[in-house]
N, C-alpha and C positions, 0 to 999 in steps of 0.2 A: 353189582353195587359195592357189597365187600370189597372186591380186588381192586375196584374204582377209587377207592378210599385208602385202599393199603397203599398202589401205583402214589398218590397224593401223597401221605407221608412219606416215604422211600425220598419221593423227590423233594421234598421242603426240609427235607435233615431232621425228620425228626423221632428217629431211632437212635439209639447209642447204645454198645454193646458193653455193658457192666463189668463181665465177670468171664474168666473161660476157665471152667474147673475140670478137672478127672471126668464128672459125671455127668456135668450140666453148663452150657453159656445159658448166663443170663443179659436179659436188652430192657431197656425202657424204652416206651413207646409213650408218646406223648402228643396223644389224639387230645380232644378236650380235656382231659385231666389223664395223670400217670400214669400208665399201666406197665405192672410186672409180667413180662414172657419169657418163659425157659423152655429150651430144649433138652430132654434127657437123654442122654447118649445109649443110657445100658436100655430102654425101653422104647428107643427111636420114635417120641414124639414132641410135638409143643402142645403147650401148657401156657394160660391167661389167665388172669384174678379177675378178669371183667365178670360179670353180671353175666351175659349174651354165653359167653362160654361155661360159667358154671349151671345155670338154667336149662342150657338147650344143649350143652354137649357138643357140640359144633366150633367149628371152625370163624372167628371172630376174625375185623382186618387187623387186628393188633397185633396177631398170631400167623396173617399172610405179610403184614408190612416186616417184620422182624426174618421171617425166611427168606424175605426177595432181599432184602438189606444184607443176611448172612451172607444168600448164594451170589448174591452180587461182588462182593468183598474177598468170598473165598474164590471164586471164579477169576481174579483179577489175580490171589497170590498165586493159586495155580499153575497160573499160565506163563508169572514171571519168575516163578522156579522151575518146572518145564523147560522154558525156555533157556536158563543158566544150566542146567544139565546137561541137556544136548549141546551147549555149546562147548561146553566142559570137555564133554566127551567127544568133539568132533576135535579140540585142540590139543589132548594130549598126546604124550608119546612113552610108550613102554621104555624104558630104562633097562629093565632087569631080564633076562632069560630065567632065572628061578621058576620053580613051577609053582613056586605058593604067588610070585608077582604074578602070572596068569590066571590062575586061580578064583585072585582078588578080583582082576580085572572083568571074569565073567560074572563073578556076584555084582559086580557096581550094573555091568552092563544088562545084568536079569531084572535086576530092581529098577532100573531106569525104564526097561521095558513095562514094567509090571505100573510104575508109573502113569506112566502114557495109557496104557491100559485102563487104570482106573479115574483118567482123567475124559476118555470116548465114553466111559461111560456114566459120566457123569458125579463118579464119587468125588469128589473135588478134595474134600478135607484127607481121606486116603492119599490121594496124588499127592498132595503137600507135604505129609508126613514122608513119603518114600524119597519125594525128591530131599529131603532135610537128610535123610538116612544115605542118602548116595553119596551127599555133600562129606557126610561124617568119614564115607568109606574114603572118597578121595583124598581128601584131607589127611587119611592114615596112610593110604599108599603114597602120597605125595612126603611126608615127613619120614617113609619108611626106604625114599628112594628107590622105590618101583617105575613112577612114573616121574613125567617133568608137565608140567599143567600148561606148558609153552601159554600162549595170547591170553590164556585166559585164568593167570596166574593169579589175577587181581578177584579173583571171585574165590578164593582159595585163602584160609585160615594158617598158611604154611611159615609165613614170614613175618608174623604176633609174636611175640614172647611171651 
């Protein structure tokens, strides 16, 4: 019944994610009247102001529609940083023999893995963070003239002022 309820709002829009702080996203959920859900990052739970969840301790749909909403959203950025990484890195070309250009190149390449890693298994918001961190390395090796970003120069911060 819950997740029947949650699946309902997910699909009628009517979650909206508030806030993304250090410690907590917060979302309203707007089942018959407002509800505030958060998620605490340093104590990996959600949290409702409903009634049903402060009474019963339990798991409300306010609190399953705002997770499927997240893992929904994060699952979609994942997959299309994920996917700009390996492309990244299937386009570049080493420039430099230095052994700190190689160096580089096996940190971008450990983190991309570690990535993907934590993308099978489901960490979604890890994956995104690594893939943003990969992005940061190439972007240094790419303005440090290590590498050359070749086809996929356009997803690459190199040529910004």
């Amino acid at each position: 019944m819950k997740e029947e309820k949650a699946k309902e709002l997910c699909k009628n829009g009517k979650i909206k994610l508030d806030m993304n702080t250090d410690k907590r996203i917060y979302f309203t959920v707007n089942s018959n009247e407002p509800h505030s859900v958060f998620f605490d990052k340093e104590k990996i739970g959600w949290h409702c102001d409903c009634r049903y969840n402060a009474i019963k301790h339990k798991t409300c749909s306010h609190v399953l529609a705002a997770k499927e909403f997240w893992e929904s959203k994060m699952k979609n950025k994942a997959e299309k940083e994920l996917g700009r990484v390996k492309y990244a890195l299937k386009e570049l070309k080493l420039t430099s023999k230095e052994n700190k250009a190689q160096d580089l190149l096996k940190l971008i390449n450990s983190y991309a893995k570690d990535a993907e890693h934590f993308y099978k298994k489901g960490d979604l918001l890890e994956c995104f963070e690594l893939c943003s961190y990969v992005f940061g390395l190439l972007d240094s090796a790419a303005r440090l003239g290590f590498i050359d970003p070749g086809k996929a120069r356009n997803h690459y911060k190199i040529d910004e002022k």
